[in-house]
C-alpha positions in Angstrom: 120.7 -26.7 43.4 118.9 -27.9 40.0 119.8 -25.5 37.1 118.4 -25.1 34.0 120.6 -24.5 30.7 120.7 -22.3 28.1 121.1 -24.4 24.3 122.7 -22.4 21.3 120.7 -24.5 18.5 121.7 -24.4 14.7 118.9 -26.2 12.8 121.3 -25.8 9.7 120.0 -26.9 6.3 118.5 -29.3 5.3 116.8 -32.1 7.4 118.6 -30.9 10.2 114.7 -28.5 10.6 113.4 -31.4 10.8 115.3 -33.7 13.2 116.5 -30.7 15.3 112.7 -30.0 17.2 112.2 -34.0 17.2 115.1 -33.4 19.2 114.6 -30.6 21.5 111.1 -32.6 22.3 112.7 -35.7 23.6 115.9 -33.9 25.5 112.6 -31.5 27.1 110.9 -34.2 27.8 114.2 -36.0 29.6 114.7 -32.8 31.3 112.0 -32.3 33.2 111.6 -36.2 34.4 115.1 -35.4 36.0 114.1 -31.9 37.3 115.2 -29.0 35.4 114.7 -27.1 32.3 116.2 -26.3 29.0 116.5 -23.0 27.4 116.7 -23.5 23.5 118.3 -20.0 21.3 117.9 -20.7 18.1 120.2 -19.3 15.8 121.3 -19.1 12.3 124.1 -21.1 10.4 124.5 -22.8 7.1 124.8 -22.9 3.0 121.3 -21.0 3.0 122.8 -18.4 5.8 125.7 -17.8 3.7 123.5 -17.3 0.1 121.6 -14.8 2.3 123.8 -13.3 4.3 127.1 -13.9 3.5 128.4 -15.4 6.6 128.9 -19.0 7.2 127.8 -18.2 10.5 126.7 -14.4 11.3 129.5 -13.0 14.2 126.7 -12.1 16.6 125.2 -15.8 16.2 128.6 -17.2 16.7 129.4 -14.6 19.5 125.6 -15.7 21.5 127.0 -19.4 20.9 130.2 -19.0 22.7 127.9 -17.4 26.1 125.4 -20.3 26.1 126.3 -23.7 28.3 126.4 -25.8 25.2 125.7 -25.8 21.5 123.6 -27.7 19.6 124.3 -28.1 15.7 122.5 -29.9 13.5 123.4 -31.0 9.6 124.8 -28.0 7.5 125.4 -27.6 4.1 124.3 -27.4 0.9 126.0 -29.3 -2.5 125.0 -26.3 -5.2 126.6 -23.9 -2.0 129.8 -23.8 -2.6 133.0 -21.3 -2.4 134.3 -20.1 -5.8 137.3 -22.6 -5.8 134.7 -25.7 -5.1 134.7 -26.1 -1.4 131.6 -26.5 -0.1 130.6 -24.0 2.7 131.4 -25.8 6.2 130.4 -24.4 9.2 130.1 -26.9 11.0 134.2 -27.2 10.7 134.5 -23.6 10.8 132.7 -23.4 14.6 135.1 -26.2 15.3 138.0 -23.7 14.6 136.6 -20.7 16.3 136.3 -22.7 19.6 139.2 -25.0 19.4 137.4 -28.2 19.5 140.2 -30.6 19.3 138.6 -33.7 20.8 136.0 -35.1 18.3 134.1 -37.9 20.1 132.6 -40.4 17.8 130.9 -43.2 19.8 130.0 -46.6 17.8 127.6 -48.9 19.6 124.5 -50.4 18.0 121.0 -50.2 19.2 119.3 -53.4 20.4 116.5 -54.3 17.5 118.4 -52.2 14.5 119.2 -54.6 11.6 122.9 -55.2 12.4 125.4 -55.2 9.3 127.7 -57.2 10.6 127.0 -61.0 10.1 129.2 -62.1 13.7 127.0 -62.4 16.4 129.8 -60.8 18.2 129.4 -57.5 16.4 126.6 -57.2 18.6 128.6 -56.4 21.5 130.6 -53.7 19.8 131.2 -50.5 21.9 134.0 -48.9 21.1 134.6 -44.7 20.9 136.9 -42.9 17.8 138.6 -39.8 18.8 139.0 -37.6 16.0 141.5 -34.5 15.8 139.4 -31.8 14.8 141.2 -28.6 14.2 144.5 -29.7 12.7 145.7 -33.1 10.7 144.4 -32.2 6.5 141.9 -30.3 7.8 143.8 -27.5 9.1 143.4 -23.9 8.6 146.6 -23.0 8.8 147.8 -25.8 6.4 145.7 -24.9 3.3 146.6 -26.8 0.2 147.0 -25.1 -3.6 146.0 -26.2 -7.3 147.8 -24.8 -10.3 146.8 -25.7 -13.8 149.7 -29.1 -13.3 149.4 -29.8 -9.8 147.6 -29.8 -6.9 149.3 -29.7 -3.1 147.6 -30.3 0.4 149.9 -30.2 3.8 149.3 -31.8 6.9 150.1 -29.9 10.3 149.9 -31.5 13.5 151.5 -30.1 17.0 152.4 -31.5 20.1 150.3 -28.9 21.9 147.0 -30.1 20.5 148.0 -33.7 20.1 149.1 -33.7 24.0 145.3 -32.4 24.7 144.1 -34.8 22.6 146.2 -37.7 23.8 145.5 -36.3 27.4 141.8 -36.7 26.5 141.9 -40.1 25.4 143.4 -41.6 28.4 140.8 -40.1 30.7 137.8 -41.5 28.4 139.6 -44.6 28.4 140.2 -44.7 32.4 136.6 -43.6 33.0 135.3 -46.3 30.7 137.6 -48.7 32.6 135.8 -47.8 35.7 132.8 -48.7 33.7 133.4 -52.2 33.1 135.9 -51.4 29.8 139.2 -52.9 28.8 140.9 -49.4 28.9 143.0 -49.5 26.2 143.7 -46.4 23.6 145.2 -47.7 19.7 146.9 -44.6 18.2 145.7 -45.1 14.6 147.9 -43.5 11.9 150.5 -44.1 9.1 153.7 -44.2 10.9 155.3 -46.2 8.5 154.8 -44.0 5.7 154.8 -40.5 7.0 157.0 -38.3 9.3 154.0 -36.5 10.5 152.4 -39.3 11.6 155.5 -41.0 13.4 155.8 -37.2 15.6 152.2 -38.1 16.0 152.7 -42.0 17.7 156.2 -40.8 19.6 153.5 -38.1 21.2 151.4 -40.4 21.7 153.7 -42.7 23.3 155.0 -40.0 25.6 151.8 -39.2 27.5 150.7 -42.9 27.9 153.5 -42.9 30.4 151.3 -40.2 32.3 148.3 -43.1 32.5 150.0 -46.4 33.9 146.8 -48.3 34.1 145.6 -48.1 30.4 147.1 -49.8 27.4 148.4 -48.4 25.0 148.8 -49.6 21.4 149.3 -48.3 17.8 147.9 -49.7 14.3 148.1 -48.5 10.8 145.0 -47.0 9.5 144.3 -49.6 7.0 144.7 -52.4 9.5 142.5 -50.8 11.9 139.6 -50.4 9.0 139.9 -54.3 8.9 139.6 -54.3 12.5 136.6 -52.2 13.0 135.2 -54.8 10.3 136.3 -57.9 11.6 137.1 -57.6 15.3 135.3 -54.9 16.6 135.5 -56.6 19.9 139.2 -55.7 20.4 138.4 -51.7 20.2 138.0 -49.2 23.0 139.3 -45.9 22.5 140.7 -45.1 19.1 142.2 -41.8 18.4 143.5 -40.4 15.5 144.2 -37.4 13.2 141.6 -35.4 11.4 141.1 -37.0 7.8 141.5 -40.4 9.5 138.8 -39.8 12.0 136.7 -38.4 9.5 136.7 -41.5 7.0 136.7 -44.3 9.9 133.9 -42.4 11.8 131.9 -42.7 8.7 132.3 -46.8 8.4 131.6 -47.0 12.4 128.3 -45.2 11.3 127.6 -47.5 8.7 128.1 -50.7 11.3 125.8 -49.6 13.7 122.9 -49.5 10.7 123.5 -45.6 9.2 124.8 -42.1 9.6 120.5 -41.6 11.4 122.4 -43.6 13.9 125.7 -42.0 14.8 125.9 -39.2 17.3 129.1 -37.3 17.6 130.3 -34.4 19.8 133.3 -31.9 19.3 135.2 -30.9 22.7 137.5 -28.2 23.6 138.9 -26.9 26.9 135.6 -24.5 27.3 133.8 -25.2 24.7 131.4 -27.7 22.9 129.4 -29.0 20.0 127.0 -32.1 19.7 125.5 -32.8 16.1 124.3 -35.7 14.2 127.3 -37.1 12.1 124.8 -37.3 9.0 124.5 -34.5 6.3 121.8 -32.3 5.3 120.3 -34.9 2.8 118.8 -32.5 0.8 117.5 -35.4 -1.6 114.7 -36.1 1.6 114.3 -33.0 2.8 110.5 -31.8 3.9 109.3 -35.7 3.0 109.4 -36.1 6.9 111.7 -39.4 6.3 115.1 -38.4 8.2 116.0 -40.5 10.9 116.3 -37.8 14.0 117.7 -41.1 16.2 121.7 -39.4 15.5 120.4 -35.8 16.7 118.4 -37.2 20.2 121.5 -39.5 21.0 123.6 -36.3 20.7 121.6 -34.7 22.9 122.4 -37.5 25.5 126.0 -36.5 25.3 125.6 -33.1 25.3 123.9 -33.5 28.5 126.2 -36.0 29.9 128.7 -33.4 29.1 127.1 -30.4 31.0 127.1 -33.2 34.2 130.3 -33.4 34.1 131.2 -30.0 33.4 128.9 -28.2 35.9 128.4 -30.9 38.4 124.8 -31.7 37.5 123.7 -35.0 38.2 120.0 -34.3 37.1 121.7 -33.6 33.5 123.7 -36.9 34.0 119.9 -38.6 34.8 118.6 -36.6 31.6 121.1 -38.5 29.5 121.2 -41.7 30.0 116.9 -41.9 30.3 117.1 -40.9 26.4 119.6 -43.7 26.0 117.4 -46.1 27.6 114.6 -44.6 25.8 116.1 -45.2 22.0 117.1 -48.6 23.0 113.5 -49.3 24.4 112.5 -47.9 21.4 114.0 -49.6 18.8 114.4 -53.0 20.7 111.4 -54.9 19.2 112.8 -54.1 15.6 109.6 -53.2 14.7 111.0 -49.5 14.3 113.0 -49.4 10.9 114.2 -46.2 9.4 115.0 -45.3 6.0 118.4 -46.2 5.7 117.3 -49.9 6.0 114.6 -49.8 3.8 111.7 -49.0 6.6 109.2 -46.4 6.4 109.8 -44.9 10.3 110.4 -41.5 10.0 110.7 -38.6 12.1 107.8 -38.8 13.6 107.3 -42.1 14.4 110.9 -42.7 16.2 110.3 -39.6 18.0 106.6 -41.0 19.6 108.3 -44.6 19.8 111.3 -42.9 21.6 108.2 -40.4 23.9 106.7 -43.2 24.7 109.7 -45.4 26.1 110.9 -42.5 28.2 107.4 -42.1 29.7 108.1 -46.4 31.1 110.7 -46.1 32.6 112.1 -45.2 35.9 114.5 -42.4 36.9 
């Protein structure tokens, strides 16, 4: 039986107004080509919600987030918002707490027609996922560092239950891309030479790879694998990795497919999930109508690839990969160029380009 679902949206600050209804008009759109519906609740979260409120998040928000079937976050955060010791206000980290979202699923693929970066017609090809630790690692909560007048100290945690999860994880992405035509292979990235934490982390890692016969399994140093993602992107499937790692190298796989408009991301936990752009609020283009709204539709893909999987809904499944077609259609003549290559395609025009595409093809 076709369900519809209900969407917990945070339009944040920012241009995240702006790309987030751009959004919700292509995923609609999607939807009801494939047969069902979506329910959008829009909710508040952010710097601004903190000035005003006090709360990062208000509990009841949070509280109506954790009922709905998925949530939908775009950019938060504000640089003048900040906490008294210079931290800027986070949400988007703190949700990730609150729902234990361990598994943070950073695709990097470019989109036929976007100006590639990388010279190597071989970059072209590139399709490769980071996995990103996303309660623990520097990030942790439970971890949280101290500055004196002489010194400043920050502390790593990571466990063996979330990093079994997260290993766990990895291994079925990489076995299902397998089945798709993938090497299946999964690099532990870290800095096992140099740190105790992140040798625990590899030996883990090495542990539950003898759970999944069929994939590879390897291990490189973080600063090796940046030259990878650079020079042999080819040789990348599934990368996982701890928090602060995943964070910076997510970043440069954003910048190789053209931008952070580009890069869609989602953050995964045993019931819970989050799909948002992997851009900021870019206050600086705010209102001008400029933002690049490609990172918040392709998010929207996943999330609804996730809800197909998770509730057994093929017509979500349908939903999801018609908006991938759609961007690539889209984009393909590389007449379409957004801001962060110089072009003047903005919000509006990627989200007709991207209408109009979906309307041409089949489902």
């Amino acid at each position: 039986m076709v369900q519809d679902f209900n969407i917990a949206v945070f339009p944040g600050d920012g241009i995240g107004h702006e790309v987030t209804p751009a959004a919700e008009t292509v995923l609609a759109a999607a939807a009801a080509r494939c047969g069902f519906g979506l329910n959008w609740n829009h909710l508040q979260g952010g710097a601004a919600c903190w000035r005003e409120t006090g709360h990062e998040i208000p509990p009841s928000d949070l509280k109506t987030a954790g009922a709905a079937d998925a949530i939908f976050l775009a950019a938060m955060g504000l640089p003048e918002v900040r906490h008294p010791d210079g931290r800027e206000i986070t949400p988007q980290i703190s949700i990730r707490f609150h729902f234990d979202l361990y598994a943070g699923v950073r695709p990097v693929r470019p989109i036929p027609g976007v100006r590639p970066v990388l010279a190597d017609p071989r970059a072209a090809k590139m399709d490769y996922v980071i996995l990103r630790e996303s309660t623990e690692g520097l990030f942790a909560p439970a971890a949280k560092g101290s500055a004196t007048a002489d010194e400043a100290r920050e502390t790593m945690l990571i466990t063996r239950k979330v990093s079994e999860k997260l290993f766990d994880f990895a291994f079925r992405m990489a076995e299902a891309r397998k089945a798709a035509g993938h090497p299946g292979k999964v690099t532990c990235v870290d800095k096992a030479n140099v740190f105790a934490a992140f040798w625990y982390f590899r030996e883990i890692f090495h542990e539950r790879a003898k759970a999944f016969p069929a994939i590879t399994a390897d291990g490189a140093y973080v600063d090796a694998f940046a030259m990878t993602m650079a020079q042999k992107p080819g040789a990348i499937d599934v990368a996982v990795t701890e928090n602060m790692f995943g964070d910076i190298l997510s970043d440069l796989g954003a910048a190789l497919m053209g931008g952070m408009g580009y890069a869609p991301s989602a953050d995964i936990g045993d019931e819970h999930a989050v799909f948002q752009p992997c851009h900021g609020t870019a206050p600086d283009i705010a209102g001008k109508g400029l933002a690049n709204p490609t990172a918040m539709i392709l998010s929207g893909a996943m999330m609804l690839e996730w809800l197909a999987e998770r509730q057994g809904a093929p017509e979500a499944a349908c939903a999801g990969g018609l908006i991938r077609r759609a961007v690539d259609m889209a984009f393909a003549g590389g007449d379409l160029v957004t801001c962060e290559l110089g072009g003047d395609a903005g919000i509006e025009a990627v989200k007709t380009a991207v209408l109009a595409a979906l309307e041409r093809l089949d489902v």
